[in-house]
C-alpha positions as CSV (number, residue, x, y, z in Angstrom):
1,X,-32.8,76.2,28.4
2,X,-31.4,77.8,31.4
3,X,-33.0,76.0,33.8
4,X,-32.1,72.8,32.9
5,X,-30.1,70.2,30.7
6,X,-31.2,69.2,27.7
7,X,-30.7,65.7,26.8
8,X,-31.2,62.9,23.7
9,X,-31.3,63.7,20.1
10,X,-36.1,64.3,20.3
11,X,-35.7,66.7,23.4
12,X,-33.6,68.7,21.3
13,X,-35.2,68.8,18.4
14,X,-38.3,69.7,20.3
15,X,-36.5,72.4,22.2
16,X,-35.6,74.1,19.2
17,X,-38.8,73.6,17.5
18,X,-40.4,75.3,20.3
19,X,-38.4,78.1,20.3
20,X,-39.0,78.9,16.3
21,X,-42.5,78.8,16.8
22,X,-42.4,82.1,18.1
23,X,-39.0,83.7,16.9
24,X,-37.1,83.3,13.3
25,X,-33.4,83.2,13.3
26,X,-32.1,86.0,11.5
27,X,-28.4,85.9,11.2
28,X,-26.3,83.8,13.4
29,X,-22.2,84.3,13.8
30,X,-19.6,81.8,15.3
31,X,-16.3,82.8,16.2
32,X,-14.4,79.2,17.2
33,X,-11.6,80.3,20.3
34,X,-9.6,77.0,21.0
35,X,-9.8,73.5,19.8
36,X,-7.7,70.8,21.5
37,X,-7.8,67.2,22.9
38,X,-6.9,63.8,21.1
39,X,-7.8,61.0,19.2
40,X,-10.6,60.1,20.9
41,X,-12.1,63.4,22.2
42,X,-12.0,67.0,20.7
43,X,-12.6,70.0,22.9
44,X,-14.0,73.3,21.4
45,X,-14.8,76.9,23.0
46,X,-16.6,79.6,21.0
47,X,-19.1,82.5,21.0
48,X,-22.0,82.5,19.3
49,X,-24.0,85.8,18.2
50,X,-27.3,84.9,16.6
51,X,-30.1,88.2,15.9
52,X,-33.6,87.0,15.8
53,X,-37.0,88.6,15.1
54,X,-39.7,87.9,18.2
55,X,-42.9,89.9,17.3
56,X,-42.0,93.0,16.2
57,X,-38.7,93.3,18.2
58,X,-34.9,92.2,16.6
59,X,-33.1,91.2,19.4
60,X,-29.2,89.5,20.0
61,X,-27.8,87.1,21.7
62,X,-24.4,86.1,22.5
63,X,-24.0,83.0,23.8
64,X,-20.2,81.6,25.4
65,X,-20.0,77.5,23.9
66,X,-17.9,74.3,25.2
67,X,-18.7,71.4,22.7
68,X,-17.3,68.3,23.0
69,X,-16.8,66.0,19.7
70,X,-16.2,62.1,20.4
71,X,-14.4,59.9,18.0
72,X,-17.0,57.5,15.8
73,X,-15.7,53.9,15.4
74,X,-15.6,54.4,11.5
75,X,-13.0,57.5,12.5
76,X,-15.6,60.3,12.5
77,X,-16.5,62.9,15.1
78,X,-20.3,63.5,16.0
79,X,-21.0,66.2,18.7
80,X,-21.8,64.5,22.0
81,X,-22.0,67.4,24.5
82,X,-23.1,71.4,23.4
83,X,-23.0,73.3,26.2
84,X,-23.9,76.7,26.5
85,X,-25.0,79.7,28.6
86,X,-25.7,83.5,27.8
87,X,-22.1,85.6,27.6
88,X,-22.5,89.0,30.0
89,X,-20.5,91.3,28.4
90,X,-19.1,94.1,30.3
């Protein structure tokens, strides 16, 4: 949220919901740049573009990613850390 983290599966949820009560997600774009770790852990970087309607206003957002995918004893991968902060392109 830019201020702080974010944690546990509610918080999120409520974060988000939060956030759509005042904006609708338009279009969003995600362009994966590396993937790499091992069995038990799975690194991924990205960028995110996502346009949203607030008000009257479209607005977008690109956003730089790390998320972090851990192994699942039945041989899955669930997400277990997104993190992510606004991309300042120059």
């Amino acid at each position: 949220n830019g201020y702080d983290f974010v944690i546990g599966r509610e918080n999120i949820k409520n974060f988000w919901a939060e956030d759509f009560k005042t904006s609708k997600l338009l279009e969003m774009k995600t362009t994966v740049i590396t993937v790499d770790g091992n069995d038990d852990l799975i690194y991924e970087t990205g960028k995110t573009t996502s346009r949203g309607l607030y008000q009257d206003s479209v607005y977008v957002v690109t956003v730089k990613y790390i998320n972090l995918w851990k192994k699942q004893t039945d041989g899955t991968y669930k997400l277990d850390i997104d993190f992510w902060n606004k991309d300042f392109i120059k």
